[in-house]
MDAnalysis code that builds the backbone (N, CA, C; Angstrom):
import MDAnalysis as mda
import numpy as np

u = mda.Universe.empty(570, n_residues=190, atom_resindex=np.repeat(np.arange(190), 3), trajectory=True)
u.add_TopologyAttr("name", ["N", "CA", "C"] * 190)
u.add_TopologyAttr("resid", np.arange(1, 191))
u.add_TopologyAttr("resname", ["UNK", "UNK", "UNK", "UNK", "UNK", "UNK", "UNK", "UNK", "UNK", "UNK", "UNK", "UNK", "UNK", "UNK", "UNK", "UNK", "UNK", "UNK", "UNK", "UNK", "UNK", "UNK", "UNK", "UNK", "UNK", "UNK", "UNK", "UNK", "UNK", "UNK", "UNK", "UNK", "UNK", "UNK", "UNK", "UNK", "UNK", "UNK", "UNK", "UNK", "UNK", "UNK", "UNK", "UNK", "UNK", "UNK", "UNK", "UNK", "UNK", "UNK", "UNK", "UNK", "UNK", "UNK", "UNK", "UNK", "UNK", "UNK", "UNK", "UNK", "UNK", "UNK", "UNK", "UNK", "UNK", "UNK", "UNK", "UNK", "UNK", "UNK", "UNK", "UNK", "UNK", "UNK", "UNK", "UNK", "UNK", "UNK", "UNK", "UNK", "UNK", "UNK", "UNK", "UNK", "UNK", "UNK", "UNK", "UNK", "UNK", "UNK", "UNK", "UNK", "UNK", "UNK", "UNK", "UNK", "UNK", "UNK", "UNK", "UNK", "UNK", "UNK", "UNK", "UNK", "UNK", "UNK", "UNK", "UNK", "UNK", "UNK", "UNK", "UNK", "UNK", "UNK", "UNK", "UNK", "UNK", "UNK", "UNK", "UNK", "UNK", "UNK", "UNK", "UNK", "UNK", "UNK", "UNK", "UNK", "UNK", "UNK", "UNK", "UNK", "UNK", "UNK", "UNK", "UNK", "UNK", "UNK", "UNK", "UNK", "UNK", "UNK", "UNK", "UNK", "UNK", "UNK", "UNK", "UNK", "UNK", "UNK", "UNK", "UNK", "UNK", "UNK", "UNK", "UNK", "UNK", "UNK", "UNK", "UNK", "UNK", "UNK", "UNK", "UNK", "UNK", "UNK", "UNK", "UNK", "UNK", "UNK", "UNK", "UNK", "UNK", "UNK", "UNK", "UNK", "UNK", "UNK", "UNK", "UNK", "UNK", "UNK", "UNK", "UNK", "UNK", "UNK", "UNK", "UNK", "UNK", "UNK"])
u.atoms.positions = np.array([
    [43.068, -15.999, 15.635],
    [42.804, -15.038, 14.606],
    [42.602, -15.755, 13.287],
    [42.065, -15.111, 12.353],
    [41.688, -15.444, 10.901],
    [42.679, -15.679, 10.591],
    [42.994, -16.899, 9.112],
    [44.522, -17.171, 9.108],
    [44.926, -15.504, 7.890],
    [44.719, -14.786, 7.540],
    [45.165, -13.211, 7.138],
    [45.684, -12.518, 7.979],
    [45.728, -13.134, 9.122],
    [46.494, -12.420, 10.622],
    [46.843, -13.127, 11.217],
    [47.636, -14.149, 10.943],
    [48.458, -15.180, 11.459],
    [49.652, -14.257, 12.129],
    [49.773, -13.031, 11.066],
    [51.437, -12.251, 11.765],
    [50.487, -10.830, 12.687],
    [50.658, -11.068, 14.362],
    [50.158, -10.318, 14.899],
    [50.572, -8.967, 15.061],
    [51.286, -8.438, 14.470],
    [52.245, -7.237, 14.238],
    [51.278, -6.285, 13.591],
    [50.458, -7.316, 11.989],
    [50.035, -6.841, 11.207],
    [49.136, -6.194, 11.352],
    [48.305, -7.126, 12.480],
    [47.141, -7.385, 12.636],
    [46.861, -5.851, 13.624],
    [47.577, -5.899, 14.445],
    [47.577, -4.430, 15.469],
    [47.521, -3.183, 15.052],
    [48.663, -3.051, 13.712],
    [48.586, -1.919, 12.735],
    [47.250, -1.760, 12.359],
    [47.048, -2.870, 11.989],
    [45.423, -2.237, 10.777],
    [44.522, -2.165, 11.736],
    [44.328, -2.620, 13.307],
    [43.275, -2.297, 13.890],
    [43.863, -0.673, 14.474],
    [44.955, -0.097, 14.851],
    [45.242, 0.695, 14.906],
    [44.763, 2.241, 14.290],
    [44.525, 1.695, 12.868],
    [44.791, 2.480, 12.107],
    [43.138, 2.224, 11.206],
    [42.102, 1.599, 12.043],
    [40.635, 1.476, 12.208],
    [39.918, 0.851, 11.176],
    [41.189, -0.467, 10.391],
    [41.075, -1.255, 9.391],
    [39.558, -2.127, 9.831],
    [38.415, -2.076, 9.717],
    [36.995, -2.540, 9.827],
    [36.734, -4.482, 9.736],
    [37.690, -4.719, 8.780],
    [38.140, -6.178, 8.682],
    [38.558, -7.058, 9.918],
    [39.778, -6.106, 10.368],
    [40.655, -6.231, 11.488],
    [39.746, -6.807, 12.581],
    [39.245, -5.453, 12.800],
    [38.366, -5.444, 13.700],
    [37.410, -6.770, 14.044],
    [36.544, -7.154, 12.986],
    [35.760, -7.809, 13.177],
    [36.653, -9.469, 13.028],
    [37.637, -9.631, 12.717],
    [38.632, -10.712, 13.597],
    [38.736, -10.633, 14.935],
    [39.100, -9.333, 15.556],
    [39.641, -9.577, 16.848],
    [38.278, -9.629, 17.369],
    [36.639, -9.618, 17.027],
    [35.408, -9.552, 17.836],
    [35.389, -10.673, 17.809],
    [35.424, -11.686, 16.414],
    [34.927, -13.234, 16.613],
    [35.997, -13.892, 17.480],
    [36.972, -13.278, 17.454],
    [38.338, -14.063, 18.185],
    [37.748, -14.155, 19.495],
    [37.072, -12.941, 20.497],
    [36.770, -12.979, 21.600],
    [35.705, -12.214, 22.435],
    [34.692, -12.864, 21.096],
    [33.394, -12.248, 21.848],
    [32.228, -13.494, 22.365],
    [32.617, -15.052, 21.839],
    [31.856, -16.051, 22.599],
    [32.603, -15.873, 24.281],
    [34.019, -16.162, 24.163],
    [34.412, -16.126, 25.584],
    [33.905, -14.858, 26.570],
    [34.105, -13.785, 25.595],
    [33.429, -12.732, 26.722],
    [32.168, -12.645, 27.558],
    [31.316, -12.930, 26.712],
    [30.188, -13.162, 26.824],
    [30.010, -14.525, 28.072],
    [30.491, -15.285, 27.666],
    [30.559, -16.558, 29.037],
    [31.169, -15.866, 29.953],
    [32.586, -14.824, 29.943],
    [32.881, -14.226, 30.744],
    [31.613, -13.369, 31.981],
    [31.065, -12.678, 30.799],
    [30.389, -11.896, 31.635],
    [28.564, -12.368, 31.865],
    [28.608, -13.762, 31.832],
    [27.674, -14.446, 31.888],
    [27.320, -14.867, 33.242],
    [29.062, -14.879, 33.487],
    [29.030, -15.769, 34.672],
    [28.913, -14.670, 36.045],
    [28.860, -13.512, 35.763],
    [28.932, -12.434, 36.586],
    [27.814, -11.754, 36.962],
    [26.784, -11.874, 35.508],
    [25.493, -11.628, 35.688],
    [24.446, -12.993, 35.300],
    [24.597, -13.688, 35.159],
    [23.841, -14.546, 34.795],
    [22.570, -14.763, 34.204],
    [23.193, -13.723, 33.041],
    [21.956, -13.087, 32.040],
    [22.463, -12.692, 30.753],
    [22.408, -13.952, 29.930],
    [23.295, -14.272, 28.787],
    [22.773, -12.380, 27.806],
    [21.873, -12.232, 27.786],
    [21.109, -10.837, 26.887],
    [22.465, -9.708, 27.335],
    [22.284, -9.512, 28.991],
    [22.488, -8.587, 29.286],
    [24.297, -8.313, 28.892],
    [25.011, -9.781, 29.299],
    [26.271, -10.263, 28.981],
    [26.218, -9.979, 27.720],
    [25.904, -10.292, 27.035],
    [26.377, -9.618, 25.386],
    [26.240, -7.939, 25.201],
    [25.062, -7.605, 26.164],
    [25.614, -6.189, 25.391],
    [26.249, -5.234, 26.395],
    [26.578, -6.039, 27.345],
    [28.163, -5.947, 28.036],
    [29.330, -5.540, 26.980],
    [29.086, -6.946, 26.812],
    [30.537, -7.103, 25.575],
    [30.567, -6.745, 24.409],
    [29.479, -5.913, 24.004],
    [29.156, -5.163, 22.795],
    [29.724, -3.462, 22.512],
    [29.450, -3.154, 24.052],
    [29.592, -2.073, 24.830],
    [31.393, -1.661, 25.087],
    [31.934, -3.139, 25.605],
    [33.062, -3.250, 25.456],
    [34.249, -3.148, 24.262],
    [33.207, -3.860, 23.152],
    [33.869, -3.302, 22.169],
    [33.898, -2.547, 21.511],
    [33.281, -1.141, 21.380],
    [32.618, 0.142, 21.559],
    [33.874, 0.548, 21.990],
    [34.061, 0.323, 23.269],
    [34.943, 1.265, 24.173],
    [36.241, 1.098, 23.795],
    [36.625, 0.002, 23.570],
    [37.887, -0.837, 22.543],
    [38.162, 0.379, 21.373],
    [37.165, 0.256, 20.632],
    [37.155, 0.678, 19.095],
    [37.737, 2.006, 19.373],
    [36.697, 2.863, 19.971],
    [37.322, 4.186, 20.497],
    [38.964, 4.633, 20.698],
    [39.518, 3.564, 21.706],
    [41.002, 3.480, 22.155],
    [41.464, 2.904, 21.548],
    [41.164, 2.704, 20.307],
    [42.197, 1.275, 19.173],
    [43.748, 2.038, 19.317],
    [43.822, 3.314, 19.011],
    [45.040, 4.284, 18.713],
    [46.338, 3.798, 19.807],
    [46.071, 3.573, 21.137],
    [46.772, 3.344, 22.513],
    [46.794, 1.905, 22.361],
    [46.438, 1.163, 21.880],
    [46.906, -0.232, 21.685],
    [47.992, -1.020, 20.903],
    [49.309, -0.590, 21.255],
    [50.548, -1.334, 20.578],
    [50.799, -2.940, 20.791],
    [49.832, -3.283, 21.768],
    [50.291, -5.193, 22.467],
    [49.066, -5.597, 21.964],
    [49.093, -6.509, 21.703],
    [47.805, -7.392, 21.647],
    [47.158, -8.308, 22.862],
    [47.925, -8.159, 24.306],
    [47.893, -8.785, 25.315],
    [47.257, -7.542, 25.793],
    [47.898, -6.566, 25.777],
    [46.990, -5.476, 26.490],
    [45.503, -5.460, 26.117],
    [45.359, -5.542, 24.639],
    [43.973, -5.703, 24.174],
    [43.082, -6.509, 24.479],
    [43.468, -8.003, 24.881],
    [42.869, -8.727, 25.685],
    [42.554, -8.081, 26.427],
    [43.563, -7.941, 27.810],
    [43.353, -7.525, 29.540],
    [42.440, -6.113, 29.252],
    [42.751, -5.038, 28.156],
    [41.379, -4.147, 28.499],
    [40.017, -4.757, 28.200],
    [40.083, -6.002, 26.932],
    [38.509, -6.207, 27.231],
    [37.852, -6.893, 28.620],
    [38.495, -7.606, 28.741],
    [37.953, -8.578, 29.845],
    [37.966, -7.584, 31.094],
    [38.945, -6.703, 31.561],
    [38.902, -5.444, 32.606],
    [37.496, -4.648, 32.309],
    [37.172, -4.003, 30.761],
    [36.168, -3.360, 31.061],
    [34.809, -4.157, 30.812],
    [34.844, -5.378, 30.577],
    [33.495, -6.242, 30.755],
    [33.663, -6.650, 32.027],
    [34.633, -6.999, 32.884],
    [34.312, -6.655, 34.404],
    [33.786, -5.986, 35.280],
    [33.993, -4.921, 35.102],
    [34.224, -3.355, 35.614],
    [32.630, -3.100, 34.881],
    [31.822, -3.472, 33.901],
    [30.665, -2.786, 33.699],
    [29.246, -4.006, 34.426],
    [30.104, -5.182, 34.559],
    [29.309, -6.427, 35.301],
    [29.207, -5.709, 36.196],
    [30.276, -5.739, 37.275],
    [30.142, -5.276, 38.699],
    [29.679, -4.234, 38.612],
    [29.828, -3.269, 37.843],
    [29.072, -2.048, 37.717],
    [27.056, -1.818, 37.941],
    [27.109, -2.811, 36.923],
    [25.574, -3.314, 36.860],
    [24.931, -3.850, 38.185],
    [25.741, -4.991, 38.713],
    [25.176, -5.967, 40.200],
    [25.144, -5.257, 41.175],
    [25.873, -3.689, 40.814],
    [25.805, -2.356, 42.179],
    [24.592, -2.141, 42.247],
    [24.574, -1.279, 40.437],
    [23.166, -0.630, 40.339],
    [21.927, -1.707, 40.726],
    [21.940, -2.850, 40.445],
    [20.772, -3.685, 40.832],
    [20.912, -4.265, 42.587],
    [21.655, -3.778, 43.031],
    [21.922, -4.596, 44.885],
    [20.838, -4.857, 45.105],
    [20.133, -3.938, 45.187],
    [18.788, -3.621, 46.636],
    [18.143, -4.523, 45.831],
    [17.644, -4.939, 44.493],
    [16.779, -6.466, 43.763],
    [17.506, -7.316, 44.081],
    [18.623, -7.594, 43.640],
    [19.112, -8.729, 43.498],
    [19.779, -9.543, 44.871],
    [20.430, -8.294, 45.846],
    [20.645, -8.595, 47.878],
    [22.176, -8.654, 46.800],
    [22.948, -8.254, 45.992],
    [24.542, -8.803, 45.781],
    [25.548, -8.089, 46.631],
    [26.010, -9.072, 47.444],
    [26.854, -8.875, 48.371],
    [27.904, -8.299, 48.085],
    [28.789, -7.141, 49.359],
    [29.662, -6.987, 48.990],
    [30.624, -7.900, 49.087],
    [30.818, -9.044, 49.749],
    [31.283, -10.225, 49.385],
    [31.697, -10.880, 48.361],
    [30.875, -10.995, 47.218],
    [30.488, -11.746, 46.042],
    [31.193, -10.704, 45.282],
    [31.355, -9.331, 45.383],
    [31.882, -8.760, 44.544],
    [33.613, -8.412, 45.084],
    [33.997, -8.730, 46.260],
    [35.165, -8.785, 46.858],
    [35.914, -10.028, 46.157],
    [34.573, -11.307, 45.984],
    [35.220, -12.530, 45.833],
    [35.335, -12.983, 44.359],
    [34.586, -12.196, 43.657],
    [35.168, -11.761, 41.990],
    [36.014, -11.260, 41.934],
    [36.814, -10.491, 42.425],
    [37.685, -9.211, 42.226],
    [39.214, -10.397, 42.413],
    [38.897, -11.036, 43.363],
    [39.484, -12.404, 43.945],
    [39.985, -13.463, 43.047],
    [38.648, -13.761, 42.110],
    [38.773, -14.987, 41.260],
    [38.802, -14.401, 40.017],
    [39.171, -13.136, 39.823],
    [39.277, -12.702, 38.269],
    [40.026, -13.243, 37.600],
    [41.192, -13.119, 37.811],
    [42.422, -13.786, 37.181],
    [42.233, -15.390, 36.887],
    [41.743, -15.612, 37.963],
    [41.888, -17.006, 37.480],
    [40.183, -17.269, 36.595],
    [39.752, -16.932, 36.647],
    [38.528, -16.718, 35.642],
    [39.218, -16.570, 34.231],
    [40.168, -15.620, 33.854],
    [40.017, -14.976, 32.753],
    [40.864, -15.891, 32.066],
    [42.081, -16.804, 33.178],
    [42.963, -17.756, 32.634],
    [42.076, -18.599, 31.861],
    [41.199, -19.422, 32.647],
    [40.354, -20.276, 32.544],
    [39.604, -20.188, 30.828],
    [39.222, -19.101, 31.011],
    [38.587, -18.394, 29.263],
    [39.471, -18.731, 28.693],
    [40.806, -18.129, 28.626],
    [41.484, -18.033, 27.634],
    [42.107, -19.468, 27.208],
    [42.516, -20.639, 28.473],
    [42.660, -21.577, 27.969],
    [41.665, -22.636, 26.967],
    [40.336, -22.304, 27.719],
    [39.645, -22.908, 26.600],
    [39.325, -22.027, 25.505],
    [39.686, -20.904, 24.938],
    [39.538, -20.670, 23.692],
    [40.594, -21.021, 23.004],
    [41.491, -21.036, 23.629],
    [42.811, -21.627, 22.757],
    [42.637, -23.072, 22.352],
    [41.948, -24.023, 23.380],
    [42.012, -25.545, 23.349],
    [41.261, -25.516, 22.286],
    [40.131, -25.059, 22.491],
    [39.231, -24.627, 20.958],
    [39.083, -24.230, 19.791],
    [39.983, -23.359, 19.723],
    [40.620, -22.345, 18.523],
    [41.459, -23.802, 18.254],
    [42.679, -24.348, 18.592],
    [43.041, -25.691, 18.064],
    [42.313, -27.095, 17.935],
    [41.325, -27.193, 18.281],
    [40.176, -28.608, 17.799],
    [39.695, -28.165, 16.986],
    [39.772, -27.018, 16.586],
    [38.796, -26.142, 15.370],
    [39.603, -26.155, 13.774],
    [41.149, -26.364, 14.269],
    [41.672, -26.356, 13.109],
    [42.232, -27.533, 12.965],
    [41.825, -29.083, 13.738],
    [42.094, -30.013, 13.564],
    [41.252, -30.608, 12.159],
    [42.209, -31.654, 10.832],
    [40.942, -31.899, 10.271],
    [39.246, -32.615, 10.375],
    [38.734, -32.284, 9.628],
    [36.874, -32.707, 10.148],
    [36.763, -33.859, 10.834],
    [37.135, -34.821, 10.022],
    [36.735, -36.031, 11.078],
    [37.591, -36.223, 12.395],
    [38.731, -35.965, 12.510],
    [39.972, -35.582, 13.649],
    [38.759, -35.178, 14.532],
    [38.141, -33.962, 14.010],
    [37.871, -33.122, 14.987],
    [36.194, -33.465, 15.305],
    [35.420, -34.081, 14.627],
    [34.026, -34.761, 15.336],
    [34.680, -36.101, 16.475],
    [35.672, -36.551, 15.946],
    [36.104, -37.541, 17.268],
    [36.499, -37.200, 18.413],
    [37.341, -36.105, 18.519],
    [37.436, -35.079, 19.596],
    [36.789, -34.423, 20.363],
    [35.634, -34.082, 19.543],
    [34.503, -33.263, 20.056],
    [33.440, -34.062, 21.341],
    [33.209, -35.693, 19.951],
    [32.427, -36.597, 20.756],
    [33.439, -37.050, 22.103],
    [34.370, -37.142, 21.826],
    [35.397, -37.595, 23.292],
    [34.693, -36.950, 24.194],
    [34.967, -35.388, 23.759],
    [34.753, -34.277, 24.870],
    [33.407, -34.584, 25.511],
    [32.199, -34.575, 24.736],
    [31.146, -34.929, 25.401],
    [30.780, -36.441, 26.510],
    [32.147, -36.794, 26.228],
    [32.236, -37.870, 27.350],
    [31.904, -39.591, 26.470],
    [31.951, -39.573, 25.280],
    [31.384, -40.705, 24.655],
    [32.676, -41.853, 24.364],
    [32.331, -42.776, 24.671],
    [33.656, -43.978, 24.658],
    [33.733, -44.198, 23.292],
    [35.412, -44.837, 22.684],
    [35.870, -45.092, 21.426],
    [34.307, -45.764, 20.798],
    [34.387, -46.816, 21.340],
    [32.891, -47.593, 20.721],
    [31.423, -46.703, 20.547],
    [31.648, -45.849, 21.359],
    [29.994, -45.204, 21.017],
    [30.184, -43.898, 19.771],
    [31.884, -43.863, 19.519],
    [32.213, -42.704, 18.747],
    [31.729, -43.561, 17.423],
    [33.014, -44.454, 17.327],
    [32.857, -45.176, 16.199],
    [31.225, -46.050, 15.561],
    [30.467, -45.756, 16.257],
    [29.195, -46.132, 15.833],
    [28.807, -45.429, 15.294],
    [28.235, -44.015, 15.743],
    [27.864, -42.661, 15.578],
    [28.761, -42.207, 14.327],
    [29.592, -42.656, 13.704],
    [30.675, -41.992, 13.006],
    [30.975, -42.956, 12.042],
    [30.303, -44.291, 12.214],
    [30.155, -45.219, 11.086],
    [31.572, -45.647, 10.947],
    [32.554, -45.837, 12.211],
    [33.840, -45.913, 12.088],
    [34.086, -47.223, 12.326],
    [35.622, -47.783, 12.714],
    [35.914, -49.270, 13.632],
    [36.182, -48.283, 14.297],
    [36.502, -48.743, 16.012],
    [36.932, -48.356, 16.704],
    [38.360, -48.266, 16.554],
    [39.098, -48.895, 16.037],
    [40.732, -48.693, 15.930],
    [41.011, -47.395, 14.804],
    [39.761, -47.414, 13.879],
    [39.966, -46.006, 13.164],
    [40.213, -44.784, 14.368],
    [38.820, -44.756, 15.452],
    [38.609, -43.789, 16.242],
    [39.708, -43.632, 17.137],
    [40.224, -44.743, 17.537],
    [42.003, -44.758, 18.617],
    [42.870, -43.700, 17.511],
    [42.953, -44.376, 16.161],
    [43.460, -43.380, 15.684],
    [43.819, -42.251, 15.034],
    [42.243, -41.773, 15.035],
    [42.534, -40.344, 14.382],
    [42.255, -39.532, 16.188],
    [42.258, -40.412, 17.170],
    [42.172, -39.681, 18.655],
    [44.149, -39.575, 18.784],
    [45.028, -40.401, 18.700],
    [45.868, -40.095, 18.956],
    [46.374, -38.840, 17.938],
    [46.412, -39.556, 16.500],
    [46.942, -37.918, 15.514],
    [46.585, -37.029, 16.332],
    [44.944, -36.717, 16.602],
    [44.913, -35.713, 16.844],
    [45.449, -34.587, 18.314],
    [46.094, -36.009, 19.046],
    [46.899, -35.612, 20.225],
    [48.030, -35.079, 19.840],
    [48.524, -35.500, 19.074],
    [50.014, -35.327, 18.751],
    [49.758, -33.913, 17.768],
    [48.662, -33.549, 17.158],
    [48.747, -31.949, 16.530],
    [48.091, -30.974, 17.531],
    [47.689, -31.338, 18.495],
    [47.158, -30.226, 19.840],
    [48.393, -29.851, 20.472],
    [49.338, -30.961, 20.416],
    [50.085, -30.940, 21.312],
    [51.658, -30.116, 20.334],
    [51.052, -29.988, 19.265],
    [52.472, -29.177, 18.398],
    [52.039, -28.016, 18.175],
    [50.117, -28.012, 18.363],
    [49.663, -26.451, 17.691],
    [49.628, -25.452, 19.335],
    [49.570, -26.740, 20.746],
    [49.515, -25.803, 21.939],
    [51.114, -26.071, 22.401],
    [51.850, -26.269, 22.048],
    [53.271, -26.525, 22.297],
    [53.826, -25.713, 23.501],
    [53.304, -24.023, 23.096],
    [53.383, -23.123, 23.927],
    [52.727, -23.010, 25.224],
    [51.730, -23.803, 25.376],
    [50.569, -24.320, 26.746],
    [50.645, -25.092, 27.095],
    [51.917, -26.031, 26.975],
    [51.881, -27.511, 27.189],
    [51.023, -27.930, 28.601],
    [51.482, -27.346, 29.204],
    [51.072, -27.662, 30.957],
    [49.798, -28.080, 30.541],
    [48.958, -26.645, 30.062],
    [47.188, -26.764, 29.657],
    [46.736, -27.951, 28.818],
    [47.593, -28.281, 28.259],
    [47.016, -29.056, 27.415],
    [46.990, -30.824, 27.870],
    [48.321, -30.736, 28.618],
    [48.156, -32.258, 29.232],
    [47.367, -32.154, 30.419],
    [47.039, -31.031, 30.794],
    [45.563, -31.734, 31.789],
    [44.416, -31.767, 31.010],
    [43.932, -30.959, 29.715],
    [42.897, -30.838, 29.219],
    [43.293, -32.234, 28.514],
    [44.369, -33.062, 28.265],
    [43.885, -34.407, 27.759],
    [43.943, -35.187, 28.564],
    [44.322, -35.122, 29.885],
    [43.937, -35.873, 30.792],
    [42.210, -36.002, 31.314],
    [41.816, -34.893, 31.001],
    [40.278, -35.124, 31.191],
    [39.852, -35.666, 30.235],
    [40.094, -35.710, 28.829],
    [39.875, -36.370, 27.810],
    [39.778, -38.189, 27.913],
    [40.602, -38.870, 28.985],
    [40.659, -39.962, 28.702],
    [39.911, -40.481, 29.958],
])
């Protein structure tokens, strides 16, 4: 969330109560992931957004019944599910989508939606790492060795070792609560 809603208490009230601000926090908070969510279901980035456009439509409507902010998650991602599969019905007879494929979503949801949410979190924290912290991180991610960072970045390489460790040691205090997630997501890192 925007740091004005750091206290999620607050943040629920004013969307509650159809604060327009609010709102458009909790869309940027989780409308790239949705969208990959429901990308991956239809595989039609257009149609996936106004999935999740639709979704938040339906959100906005029910803001009133929303006291958790976990619930607010699980209804978006439930009804950008629920309007995917909805869609791959109406299209079967074009597209041949099995009832299989939609047995075997129903299957891998959960762990789909984990999957989202850990990388928006891993993300949401490289995002608030500082700038250069966080272009060294980034280039890691894309798979680029200390030496090809520190070129690209006009660095030494012992600079790049160490604004790569700082920045281990503040992922690892800002995901404290994910620890598990986070030491495999830096295990792929190295």
């Amino acid at each position: 969330m925007e740091k004005e809603y750091a206290d999620i208490d607050l943040l629920l009230k004013l969307l509650q109560q159809g604060d327009e601000k609010a709102f458009r926090s909790l869309f940027k908070e989780f409308y790239a992931s949705l969208c990959l969510f429901a990308t991956h279901y239809l595989g039609d980035q257009e149609a996936a957004a106004d999935i999740v456009q639709e979704s938040f439509l339906k959100y906005w409507n029910k803001r009133a019944d929303f006291d958790n902010y976990c619930r607010i998650k699980s209804f978006l991602y439930v009804v950008v599910r629920h309007a995917c599969l909805n869609q791959l019905r109406s299209q079967n007879l074009r597209l041949h989508v099995s009832d299989e494929f939609i047995k075997d979503s129903e299957q891998d949801f959960y762990n789909y939606v984990m999957e989202e949410e850990a990388h928006r979190l891993f993300n949401k924290a490289i995002d608030n790492l500082p700038p250069q912290m966080r272009a060294v991180i980034n280039f890691s991610l894309d798979g680029l060795k200390n030496s090809e960072i520190a070129e690209k970045m006009n660095l030494s390489e012992g600079t790049v070792h160490s604004y790569k460790k700082e920045a281990y040691k503040k992922l690892k205090v800002s995901l404290r609560e994910y620890y598990y997630l986070l030491s495999i997501l830096l295990f792929a890192l190295e």
